[in-house]
N, C-alpha and C positions, 0 to 999 in steps of 0.2 A: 908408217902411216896406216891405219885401218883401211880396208876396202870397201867397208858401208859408211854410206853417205846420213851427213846427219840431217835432222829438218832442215838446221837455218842453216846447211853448207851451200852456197851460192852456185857450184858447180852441180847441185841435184839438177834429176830430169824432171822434176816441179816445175823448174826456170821459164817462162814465158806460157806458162798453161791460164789460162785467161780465169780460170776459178782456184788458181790457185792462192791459199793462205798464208800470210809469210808464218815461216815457226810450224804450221801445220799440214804444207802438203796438199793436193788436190781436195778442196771444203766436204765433197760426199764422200770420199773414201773417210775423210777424217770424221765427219759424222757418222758415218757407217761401223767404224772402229769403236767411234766414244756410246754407239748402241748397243753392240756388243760388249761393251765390256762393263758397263750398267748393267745390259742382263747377266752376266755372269755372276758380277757382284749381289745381283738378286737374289739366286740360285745358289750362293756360298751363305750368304745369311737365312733363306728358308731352310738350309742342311744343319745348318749350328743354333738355329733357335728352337729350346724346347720346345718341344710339344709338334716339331715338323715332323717326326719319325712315325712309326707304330704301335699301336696298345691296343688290346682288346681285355675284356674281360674274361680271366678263367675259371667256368661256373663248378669245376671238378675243385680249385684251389679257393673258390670264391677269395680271389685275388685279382690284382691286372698283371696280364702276361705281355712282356714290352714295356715300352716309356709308358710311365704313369704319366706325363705330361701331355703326351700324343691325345690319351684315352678320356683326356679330360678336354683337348682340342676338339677332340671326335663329338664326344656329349654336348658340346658348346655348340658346334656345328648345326646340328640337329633342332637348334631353338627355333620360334617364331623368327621370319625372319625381320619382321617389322623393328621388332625389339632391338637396341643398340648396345653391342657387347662391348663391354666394360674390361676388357683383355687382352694382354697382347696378342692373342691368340687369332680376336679378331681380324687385328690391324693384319698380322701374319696374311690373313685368306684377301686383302685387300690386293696386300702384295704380290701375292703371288698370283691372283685371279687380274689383276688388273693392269701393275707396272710390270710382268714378265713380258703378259702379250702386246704392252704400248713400248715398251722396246723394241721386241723383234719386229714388229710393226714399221718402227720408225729406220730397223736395217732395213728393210724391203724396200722402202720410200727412198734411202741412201742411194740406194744400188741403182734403182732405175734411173735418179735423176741426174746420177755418175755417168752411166752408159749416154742419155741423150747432151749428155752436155762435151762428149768427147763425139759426138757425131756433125761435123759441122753443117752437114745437108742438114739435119732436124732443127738446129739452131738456125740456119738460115730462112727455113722455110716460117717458120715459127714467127720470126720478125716480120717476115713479109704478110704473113696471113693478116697480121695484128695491124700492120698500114693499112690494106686493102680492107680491112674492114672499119675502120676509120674516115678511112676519104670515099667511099663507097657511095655514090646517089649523092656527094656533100653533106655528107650525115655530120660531119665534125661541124659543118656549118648550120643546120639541122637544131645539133645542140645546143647551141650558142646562142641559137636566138630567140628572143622572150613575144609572145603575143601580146598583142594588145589588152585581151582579158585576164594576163599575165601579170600586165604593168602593176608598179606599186599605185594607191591610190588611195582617198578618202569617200566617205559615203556623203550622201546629199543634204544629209540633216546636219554634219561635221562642217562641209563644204558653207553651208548655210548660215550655220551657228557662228564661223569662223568670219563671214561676211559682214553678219552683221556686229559682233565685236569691230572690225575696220573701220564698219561705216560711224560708230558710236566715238571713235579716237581721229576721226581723220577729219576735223575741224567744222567745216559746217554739211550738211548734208540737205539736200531737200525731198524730206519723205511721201509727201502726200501736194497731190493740186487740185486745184478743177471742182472742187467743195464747194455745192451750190450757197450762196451766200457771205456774210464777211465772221471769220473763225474765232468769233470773241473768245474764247479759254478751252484750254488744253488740260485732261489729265492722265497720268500715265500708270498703267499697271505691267513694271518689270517684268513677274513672273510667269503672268504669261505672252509676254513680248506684245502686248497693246498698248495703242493709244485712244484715246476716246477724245472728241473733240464738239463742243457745240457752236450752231451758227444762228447767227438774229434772225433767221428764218425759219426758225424752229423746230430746226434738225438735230439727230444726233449720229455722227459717224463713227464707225469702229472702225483702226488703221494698225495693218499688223506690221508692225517693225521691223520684221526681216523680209518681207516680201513686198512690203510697202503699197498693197494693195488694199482699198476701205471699201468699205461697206454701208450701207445707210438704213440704221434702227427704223424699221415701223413700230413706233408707239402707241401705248390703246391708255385710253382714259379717260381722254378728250373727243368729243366730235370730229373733231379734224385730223386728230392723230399728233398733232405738233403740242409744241413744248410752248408754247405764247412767245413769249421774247426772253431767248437766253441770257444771261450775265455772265453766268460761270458751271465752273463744274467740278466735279470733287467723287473719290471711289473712298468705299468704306473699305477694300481688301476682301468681302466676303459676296462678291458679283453684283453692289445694288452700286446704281450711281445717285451722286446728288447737284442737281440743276436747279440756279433760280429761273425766275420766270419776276424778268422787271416790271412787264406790262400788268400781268396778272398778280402781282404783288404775292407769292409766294414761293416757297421749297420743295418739290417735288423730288420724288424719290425714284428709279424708273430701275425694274430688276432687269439685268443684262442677260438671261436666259430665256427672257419669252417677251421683253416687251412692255411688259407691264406696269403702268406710272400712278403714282398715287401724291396728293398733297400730303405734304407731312405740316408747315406751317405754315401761315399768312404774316407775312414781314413785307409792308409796303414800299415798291420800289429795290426788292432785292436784287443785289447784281452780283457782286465776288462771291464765293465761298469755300472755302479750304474744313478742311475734317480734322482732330487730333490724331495722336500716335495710336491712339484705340479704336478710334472710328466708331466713338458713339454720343461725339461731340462735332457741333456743325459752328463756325464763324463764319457769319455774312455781314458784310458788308451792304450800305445803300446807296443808293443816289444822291440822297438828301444828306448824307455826312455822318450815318449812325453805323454804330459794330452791335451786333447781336451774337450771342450764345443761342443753339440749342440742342435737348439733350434727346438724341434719337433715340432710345432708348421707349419712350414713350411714344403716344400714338396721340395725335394733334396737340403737338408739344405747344407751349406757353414760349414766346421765346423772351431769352432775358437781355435787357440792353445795358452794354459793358460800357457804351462810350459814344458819345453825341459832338459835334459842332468839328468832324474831320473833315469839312471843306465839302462844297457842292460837286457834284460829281464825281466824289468817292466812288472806285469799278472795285481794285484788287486790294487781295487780303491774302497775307503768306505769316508763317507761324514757323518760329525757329526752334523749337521744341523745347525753350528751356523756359515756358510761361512768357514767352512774347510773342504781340501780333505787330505785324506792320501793314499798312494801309496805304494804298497809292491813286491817282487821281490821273483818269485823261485827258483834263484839260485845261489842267492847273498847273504853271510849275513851283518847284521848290517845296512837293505838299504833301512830300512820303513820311508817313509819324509813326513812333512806336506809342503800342498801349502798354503797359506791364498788366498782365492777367491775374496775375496774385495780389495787385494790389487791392485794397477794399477801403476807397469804391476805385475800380481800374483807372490808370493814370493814364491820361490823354493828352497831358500838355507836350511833350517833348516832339520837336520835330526834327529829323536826321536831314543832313547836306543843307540847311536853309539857305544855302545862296545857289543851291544847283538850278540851273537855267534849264531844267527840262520837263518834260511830264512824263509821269510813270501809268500808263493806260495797267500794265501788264506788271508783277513783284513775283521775284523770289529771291529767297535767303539760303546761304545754305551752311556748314557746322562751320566754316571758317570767320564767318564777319562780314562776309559779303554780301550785299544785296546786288541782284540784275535787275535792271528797270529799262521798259521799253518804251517810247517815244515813237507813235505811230505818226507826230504829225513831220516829223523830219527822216524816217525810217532808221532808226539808231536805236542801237541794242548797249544800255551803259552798266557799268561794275559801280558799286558806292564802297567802302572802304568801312565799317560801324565806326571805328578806332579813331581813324585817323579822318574822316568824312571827306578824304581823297576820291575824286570822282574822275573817271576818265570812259571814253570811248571805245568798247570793243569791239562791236558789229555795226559794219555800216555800208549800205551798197553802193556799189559805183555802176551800175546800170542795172534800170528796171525797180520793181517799186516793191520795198520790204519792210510796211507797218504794223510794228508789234501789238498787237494787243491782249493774247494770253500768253503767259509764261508758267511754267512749273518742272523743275528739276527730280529730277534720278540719280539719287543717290547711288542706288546700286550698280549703276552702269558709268557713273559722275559723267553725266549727260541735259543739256539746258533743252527743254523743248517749247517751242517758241511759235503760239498760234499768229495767223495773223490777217489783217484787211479783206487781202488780197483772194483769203480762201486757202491758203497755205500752210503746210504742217513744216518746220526746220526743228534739226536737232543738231545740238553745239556742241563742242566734246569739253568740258570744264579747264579741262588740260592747257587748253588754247585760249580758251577765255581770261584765266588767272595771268597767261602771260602778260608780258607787257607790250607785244605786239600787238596791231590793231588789222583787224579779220576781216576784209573786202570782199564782198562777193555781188555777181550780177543772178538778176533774178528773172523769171519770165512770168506775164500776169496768167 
C-alpha cells in the first residue's frame, strides 16, 4: 500500500477539520495551491509565446538582433496608450501585467485566511465580536423597527380622490345642507369635482364634491344681486352657468369666475333648462306647458318654440342625446312626454308611463333607457323603464323629509345628483339605482 495519503482517503489528517473540502483538503491550502499554480501556468505561456523574449534593433546590421517577435512587442508597447492593440501581443502585457499579480494576490489572501482559520481563539473571538455588535444598545431591535414617518402611505390629494370615488359607489350619500332656501335644480361639473345648485331665493351655491363644503355666488347685474326666481340650471363646460329666472321671465347667463350675470333671453315663465352635447344650444321649458330652443351662440337670442300644450306646470326638461327631449311636471301625475327634436315640426304628442301615479318635479335620462323621476310630494325617487314603461321605486325615505325637485346625472362618475325642498344636495351611485333593490334612507331637515 502506498504511504501518501490520497484527497478522498478517509483516513487523511483533513478528517474533522471544519474547512475542510471533501476531494480537496483544507479549502485555503487548496485555494492557495489552485493560485499558484495558475500563476505558473501564466509564467509558462508568457515564456512560449512569441514576442515574450528579446529583440532590439542592430543599427551596425540594420537588422533585429533577437526575437523579431519580441522587437515588434517592444514597438507595440511604446504606442499611445489610449489606442487598443489589435495583437496578441497586447493581450500578452494584459496577462502578465494584470493576471500574474491577481494571482499571487489571491496566494497571499489563501495563506492568511488558512492561518486564521486553524487558530480557534481568532475564530472564536471573531464570532463573538459579530454578537456583541449586534445585540449592542438592542440595535438588532433598532433595526427592525420602522418610524412612523417610515410607514407606507398615500398622499392627501390620493387619500381624497380615493374618498370621494367611495362616496360616489356607496349608494346614497348626503353632500351638502343648510342651503338657504328650497334647492330647485342641480348641475354638475365632473371635471372639476362641482356642483352648482340654485335656490327660489335667488341664490346660487358652488359644492365641491370631495370636501362637500359650498359656497355662495355673489352675483352682479341686478340691484339686489339675486337671480329673481330660479327654475333651473345648466353649465355650458366652458365656466358660464345658465339660470332661469320664472318670475322675471328670462335666461340669464352668470360667468363662474367673477360673478357676473347677464340676460341672454326673455322666455316668459321659464323654469327647466338643460344645454346640448356642445353647449351652445339652451332647452327651457315653462310653466305654462311650452319647450323652447335657444341658440347661445348669439347675443339676445330670439328663442324658437319646439312644443306647446305639455301640461300646466311644466318644471323639468332632460335631453338623452340622441335628438330627444323629455319634459316632466310637479304637480301633475302621469305627465312626463317625450318631444322628438328632429321632427319638423317637433313631436309632442307621445306621452311615457301614462298610467304612472306620480309627478316628476325633477328628470333625467340616462344612455340606458331609463329615466329618474322625482316626486317631491311623497318624497320618492322612481326609475321609468322607455322600453318596457315598467316603473318602480328606488329612493325612498323612511325617516325625515326627502323631496326631490332637481335631478341631473354624471355620467362620468354614473352618479344621480338629486337637489331637493329641504335645501339639500344627495348623490346616488346609478350602480344601486339600476338594482332591483329599493334604497331607504333617513334624512335630517
Amino acid at each position: 500500500m502506498p504511504d501518501d495519503k490520497s484527497p478522498g482517503d478517509s483516513n487523511s489528517d483533513n478528517r474533522g477539520d471544519a474547512t475542510t473540502v471533501p476531494g480537496f483538503g483544507n479549502a485555503f491550502n487548496g485555494g492557495k495551491d489552485r493560485a499558484g499554480d495558475a500563476e505558473k501556468s501564466t509564467e509558462d505561456i508568457r515564456e512560449d509565446t512569441p514576442g515574450a523574449g528579446s529583440g532590439d534593433w542592430d543599427e551596425d546590421e540594420e537588422s533585429v538582433s533577437g526575437d523579431v517577435s519580441a522587437y515588434v512587442h517592444k514597438l507595440e508597447s511604446g504606442r499611445d496608450a489610449w489606442h487598443p492593440r489589435q495583437t496578441a501581443h497586447g493581450a500578452l502585457d494584459v496577462m502578465q501585467g494584470f493576471l500574474g499579480s491577481h494571482f499571487k494576490n489571491f496566494q497571499t489572501a489563501a495563506d492568511n485566511q488558512r492561518k486564521a482559520s486553524e487558530n480557534p481563539r481568532t475564530t472564536s473571538d471573531m464570532a463573538a465580536s459579530t454578537m456583541k455588535s449586534a445585540t449592542a444598545d438592542d440595535s438588532y431591535k433598532q433595526a427592525s423597527h420602522i418610524k412612523d414617518e417610515d410607514q407606507p402611505g398615500i398622499s392627501e390629494d390620493v387619500r381624497r380622490k380615493l374618498k370621494g370615488t367611495h362616496d360616489r359607489t356607496g349608494g346614497a350619500v348626503l353632500v351638502a345642507t343648510g342651503m338657504s332656501g328650497h334647492a330647485v335644480d342641480v348641475a354638475v361639473d365632473p371635471a372639476h369635482e362641482k356642483a352648482y345648485v340654485v335656490l327660489d331665493s335667488g341664490t346660487l351655491y358652488g359644492v365641491d364634491l370631495s370636501t362637500h363644503t359650498k359656497r355662495q355666488f355673489m352675483t352682479s347685474g341686478d340691484p339686489d344681486g339675486k337671480l329673481g326666481t330660479p327654475g333651473g340650471v345648466a353649465l355650458d363646460g366652458d365656466g358660464k352657468a345658465y339660470i332661469t329666472d320664472s318670475a322675471g321671465g328670462r335666461l340669464l347667463r352668470v360667468d363662474l369666475s367673477n360673478g357676473h350675470t347677464e340676460k341672454i333671453a326673455a322666455i316668459a315663465q321659464a323654469c327647466g333648462v338643460r344645454l346640448d352635447a356642445t353647449g351652445t344650444k339652451a332647452y327651457v321649458t315653462t310653466l305654462n306647458g311650452k319647450l323652447y330652443q335657444v341658440d347661445l351662440r348669439t347675443t339676445k337670442a330670439e328663442p324658437k318654440k319646439l312644443a306647446d300644450d305639455l301640461g300646466t306646470s311644466t318644471t323639468a326638461v332632460a335631453l338623452d342625446g340622441t335628438g330627444k327631449a323629455y319634459t316632466g311636471n310637479r304637480d301633475q301625475t302621469g305627465s312626463i312626454r317625450e318631444v322628438d327634436l328632429q321632427a319638423d315640426p317637433p313631436d309632442n304628442a307621445r306621452r311615457v308611463a301614462p298610467s304612472s301615479g306620480f309627478r316628476s318635479g325633477g328628470i333625467a335620462v340616462d344612455g340606458t333607457g331609463t329615466i329618474y323621476a322625482g316626486d317631491h310630494w311623497v318624497d320618492t325617487l322612481y326609475t321609468i323603464d322607455l322600453t318596457t314603461g315598467q316603473e318602480r321605486v328606488a329612493v325612498k325615505t323612511v325617516s325625515g323629509a326627502f323631496s326631490p325637485l332637481g335631478i341631473t346625472l354624471d355620467s362620468a362618475d354614473a352618479a344621480l345628483y338629486v337637489s331637493t325642498w329641504e335645501g339639500q344636495l344627495w348623490r346616488f351611485s346609478l350602480q344601486v339605482l339600476r338594482s332591483p333593490e329599493l334604497l331607504e334612507i333617513t334624512t335630517r331637515a
